[in-house]
N, C-alpha and C positions, 0 to 999 in steps of 0.2 A: 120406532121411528115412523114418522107421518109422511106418508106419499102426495105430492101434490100434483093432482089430475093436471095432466098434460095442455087440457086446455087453460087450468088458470095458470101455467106455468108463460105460456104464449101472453094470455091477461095482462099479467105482469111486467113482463118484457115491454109491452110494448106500452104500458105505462112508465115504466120507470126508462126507455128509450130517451124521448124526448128531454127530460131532465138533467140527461147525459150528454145529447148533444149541445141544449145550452150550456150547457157547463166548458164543455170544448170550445164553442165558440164564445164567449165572453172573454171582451176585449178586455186587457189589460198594459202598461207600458212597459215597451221594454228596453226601454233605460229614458234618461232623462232626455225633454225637448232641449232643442238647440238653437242658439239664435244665430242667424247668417249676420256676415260682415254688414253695416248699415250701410244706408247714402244717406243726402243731406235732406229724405222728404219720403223713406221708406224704409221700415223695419221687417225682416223675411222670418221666415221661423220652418222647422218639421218637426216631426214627432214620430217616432217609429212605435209603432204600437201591435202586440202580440194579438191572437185570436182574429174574430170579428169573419170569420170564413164569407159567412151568408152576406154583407156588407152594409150592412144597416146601423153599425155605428158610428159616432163623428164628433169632431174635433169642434166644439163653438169658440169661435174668435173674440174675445171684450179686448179693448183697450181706453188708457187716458194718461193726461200728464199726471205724471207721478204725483202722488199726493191732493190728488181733485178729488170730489165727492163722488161725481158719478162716472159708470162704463158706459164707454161709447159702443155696442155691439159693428163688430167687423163681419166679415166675409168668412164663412166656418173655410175650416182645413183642406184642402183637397186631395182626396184619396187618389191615392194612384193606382194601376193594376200592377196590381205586381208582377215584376220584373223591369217594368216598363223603364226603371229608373236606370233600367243599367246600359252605360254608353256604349256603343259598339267599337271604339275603341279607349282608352286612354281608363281613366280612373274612374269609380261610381260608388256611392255610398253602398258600403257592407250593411245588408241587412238580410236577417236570417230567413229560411224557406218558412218558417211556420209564422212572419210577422209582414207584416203590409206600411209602406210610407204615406203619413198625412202631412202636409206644406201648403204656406199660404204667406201673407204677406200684407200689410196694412201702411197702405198711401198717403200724399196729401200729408202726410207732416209737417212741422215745422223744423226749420234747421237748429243744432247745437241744444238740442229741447232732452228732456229725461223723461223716459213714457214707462210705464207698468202694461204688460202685455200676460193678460189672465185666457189659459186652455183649459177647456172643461171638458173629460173623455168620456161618453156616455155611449151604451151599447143598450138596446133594448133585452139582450140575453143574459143579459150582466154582465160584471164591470165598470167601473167608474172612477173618473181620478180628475183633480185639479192642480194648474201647476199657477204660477204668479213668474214671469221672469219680470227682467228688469234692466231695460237698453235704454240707450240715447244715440239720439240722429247723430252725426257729420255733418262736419261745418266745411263750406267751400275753401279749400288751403290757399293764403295767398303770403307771397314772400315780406320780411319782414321791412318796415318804412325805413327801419334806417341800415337796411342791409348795404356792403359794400358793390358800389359802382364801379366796374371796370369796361372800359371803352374798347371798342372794337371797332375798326373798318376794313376793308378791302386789301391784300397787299398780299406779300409774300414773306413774309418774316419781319422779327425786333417788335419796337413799341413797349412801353411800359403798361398801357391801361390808362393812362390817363386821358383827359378830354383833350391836351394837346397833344399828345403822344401816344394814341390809344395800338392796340397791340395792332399789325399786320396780318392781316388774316387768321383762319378760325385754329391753324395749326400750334401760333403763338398764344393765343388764348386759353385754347385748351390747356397748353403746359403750366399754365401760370392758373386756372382755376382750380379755386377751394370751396368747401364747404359754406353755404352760407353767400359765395359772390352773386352777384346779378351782370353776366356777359352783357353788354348794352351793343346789340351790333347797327351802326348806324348803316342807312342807303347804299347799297350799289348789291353786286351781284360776288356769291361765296359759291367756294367750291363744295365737294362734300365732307360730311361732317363726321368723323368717328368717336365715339365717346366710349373711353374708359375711365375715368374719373368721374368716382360717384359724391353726391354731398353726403349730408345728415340727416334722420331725423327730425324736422324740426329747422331745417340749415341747407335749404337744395341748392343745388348752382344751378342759378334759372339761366335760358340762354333766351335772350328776347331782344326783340326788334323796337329801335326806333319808331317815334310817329315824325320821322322830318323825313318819312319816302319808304321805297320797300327795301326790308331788305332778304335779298330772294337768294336760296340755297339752290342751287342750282347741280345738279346728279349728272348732267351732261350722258342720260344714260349708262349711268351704275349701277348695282343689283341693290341696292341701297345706298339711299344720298343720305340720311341720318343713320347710324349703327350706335343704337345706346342696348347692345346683349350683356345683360350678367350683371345691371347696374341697378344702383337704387337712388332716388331722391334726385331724380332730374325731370326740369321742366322746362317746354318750350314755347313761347308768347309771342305771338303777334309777326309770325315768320311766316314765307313765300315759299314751299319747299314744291319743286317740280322735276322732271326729269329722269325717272330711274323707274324702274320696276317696285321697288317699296318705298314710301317718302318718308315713314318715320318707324324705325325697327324696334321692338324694346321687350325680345323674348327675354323670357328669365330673368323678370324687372321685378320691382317693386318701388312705388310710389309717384310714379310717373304722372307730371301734366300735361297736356296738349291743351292749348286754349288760344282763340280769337285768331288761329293758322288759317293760310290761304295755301290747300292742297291741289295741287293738279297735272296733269299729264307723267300719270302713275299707274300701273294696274293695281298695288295695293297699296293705297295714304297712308292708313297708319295698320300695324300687324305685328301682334303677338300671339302668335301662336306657337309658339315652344312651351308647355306647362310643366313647367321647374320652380312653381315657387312663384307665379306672378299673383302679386295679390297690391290695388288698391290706386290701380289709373283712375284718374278724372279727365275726362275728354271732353271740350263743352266748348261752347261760341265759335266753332270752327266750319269754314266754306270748304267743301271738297266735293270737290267739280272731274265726271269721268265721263269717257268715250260712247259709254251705249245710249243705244236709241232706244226710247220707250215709246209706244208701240213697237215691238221690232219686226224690223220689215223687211226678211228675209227667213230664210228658212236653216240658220246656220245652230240654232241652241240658242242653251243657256250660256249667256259669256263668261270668264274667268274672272272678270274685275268684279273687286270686293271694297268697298269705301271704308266701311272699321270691321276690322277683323280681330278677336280677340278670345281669348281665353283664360280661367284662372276666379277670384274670388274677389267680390267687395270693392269692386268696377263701377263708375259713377258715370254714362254717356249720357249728356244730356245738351239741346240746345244746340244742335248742330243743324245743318243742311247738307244733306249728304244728296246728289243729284249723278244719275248718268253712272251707274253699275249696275250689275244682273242683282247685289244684295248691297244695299245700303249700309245693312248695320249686321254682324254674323257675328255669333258663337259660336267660335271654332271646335268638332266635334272629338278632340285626340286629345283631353281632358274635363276636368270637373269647371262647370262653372256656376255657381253661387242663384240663387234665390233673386236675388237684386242684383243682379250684375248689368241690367240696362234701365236702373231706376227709372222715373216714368217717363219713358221716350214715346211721342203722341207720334206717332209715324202717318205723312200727309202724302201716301204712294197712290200714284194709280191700281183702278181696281182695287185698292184696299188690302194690299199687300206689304207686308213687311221687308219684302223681296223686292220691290217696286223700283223704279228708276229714279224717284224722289224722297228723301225723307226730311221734315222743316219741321221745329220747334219754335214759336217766337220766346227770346227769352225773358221778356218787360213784364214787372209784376210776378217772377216768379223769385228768384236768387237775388240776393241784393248784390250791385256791382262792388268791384272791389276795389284797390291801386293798381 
């Protein structure tokens, strides 16, 4: 048997070391990338990916319309520190101790469009992978032309829904909406609103306002002047809602609208924060208007009022003006929320803050308008 001199035994070692540690850290995936919920002008994506310790490998972004000739090169992936993803309370993507999260997102689409979105995993210590998914944007939901019209005005009970007969107040309306109606509430002032009746898929019971005057939902100071908890497939257009602590509730929703609403003297306009399942509000062309002073000029803090508050997956905010709250627009931290959950909201705050007292989008030349 042959001894080998201790020194080349060291020699060795520390040759074949390095050989070892690349091999450790070469990145590889460890399971398949995933695409987040779309909006109508941005597709998200992560990728969890094993190895890569030293961090020098990375996710390159191509995308184009499905079926074009060439990739358009995106914005590579952005690596996270790990742990960093995980939320100090509520739910956070399981990813293992020996793997690191890459996420990133590509803007500026077009709506109802099919895009090919190509990852290519490259580590300089080895490893390498390519994946091809394959999404399409969301189209802005709007209710159908020839849905049915049921008439609303002011009162206290009866009423059929019709134009000359329309139901008495929002209590008789509720009882009588289905799937699929359009509440039509003409001018004057309502009380507040409870909802439990949810539409459909495809079939919401929109509750929307006349253009022959306001018609203004009034909370008279209740903890909520709209309660749509637990519901899905309800939307509100062109409504006045003020008065109350929350103007528009809708934890534990899904599919919920808020569009072209005029919010105010509320601490929170609109707020879902229960993460049960909420997946897939579009909030857009809405005025909400709140009490703080931007500069603030005293010495009292950050204030409590919040303009949209929200949490959950595959959330569309876009084209609001949110003015006069400590945060304009917030993802609420006591769940998961989604890659694109504030698709591309250009935030116009002072100092440049997302936090700001101001947030304005003009909406002209972006969404096409709808009915």
């Amino acid at each position: 048997m042959k001894i080998i001199p201790a020194c080349l035994a060291v020699a060795l070692a520390l040759v074949l070391l390095p050989v070892r540690l690349a091999a450790a850290d070469a990145a590889s995936p460890a399971a398949e990338p995933v695409l987040e919920p779309s909006t109508t002008t941005c597709l998200g994506v992560y990728w969890i990916v094993r190895g890569d310790d030293d961090g020098d490998g990375r996710v390159a972004l191509a995308w184009r319309v499905a079926g074009a000739p060439e990739w358009t090169p995106g914005a590579d992936l952005f690596r996270v520190v790990k742990g960093h993803h995980k939320q100090p309370k509520g739910a956070s993507l399981d990813i293992p101790d020996d793997a690191r999260l890459f996420a990133g997102s590509v803007l500026w689409l077009k709506p109802g469009t099919d895009y090919e979105l190509r990852l290519s995993l490259a580590d300089p210590d080895g490893g390498a992978a390519e994946k091809i998914l394959h999404a399409r944007t969301a189209v802005e939901p709007f209710a159908a032309k020839d849905a049915p019209i049921r008439h609303v005005a002011p009162g206290d009970g009866g009423g059929t829904g019709t134009t000359d007969d329309p139901f008495k107040g929002l209590a008789a309306a509720h009882a009588a909406a289905k799937p699929g109606d359009i509440m039509l509430l003409h001018a004057g002032v309502y009380g507040p609103l409870p909802i439990t009746v949810s539409g459909e898929p495809g079939k919401p019971i929109v509750w929307r306002g006349t253009d022959d005057g306001e018609a203004i939902i009034d909370g008279g100071g209740v903890h909520r002047v709209i309660a749509a908890v637990g519901v899905h497939d309800v939307w509100f257009e062109n409504l006045t809602v003020r008065n109350g602590e929350r103007g528009i509730a809708f934890h534990e929703s899904q599919r919920i609208v808020v569009r072209r609403c005029h919010l105010y003297k509320l601490v929170y306009p609109i707020a879902a924060t229960v993460d049960k399942g909420n997946v897939g509000f579009f909030i857009c062309d809405n005025l909400i208007e709140g009490p703080c002073v931007w500069p603030r000029t005293d010495a009292k803090g950050i204030e409590a009022e919040r303009g949209i508050q929200v949490i959950g997956e595959g959330h569309e905010i876009c084209y609001n003006r949110v003015r006069g709250f400590a945060d304009a627009i917030d993802t609420f931290q006591e769940g998961r929320c989604s890659a694109t959950a504030a698709e591309v909201v250009i935030l116009v705050a002072t100092r440049g803050s997302t936090s700001g007292a101001s947030a304005s989008v003009p909406r002209e030349g972006h969404l096409p308008r709808g009915p």
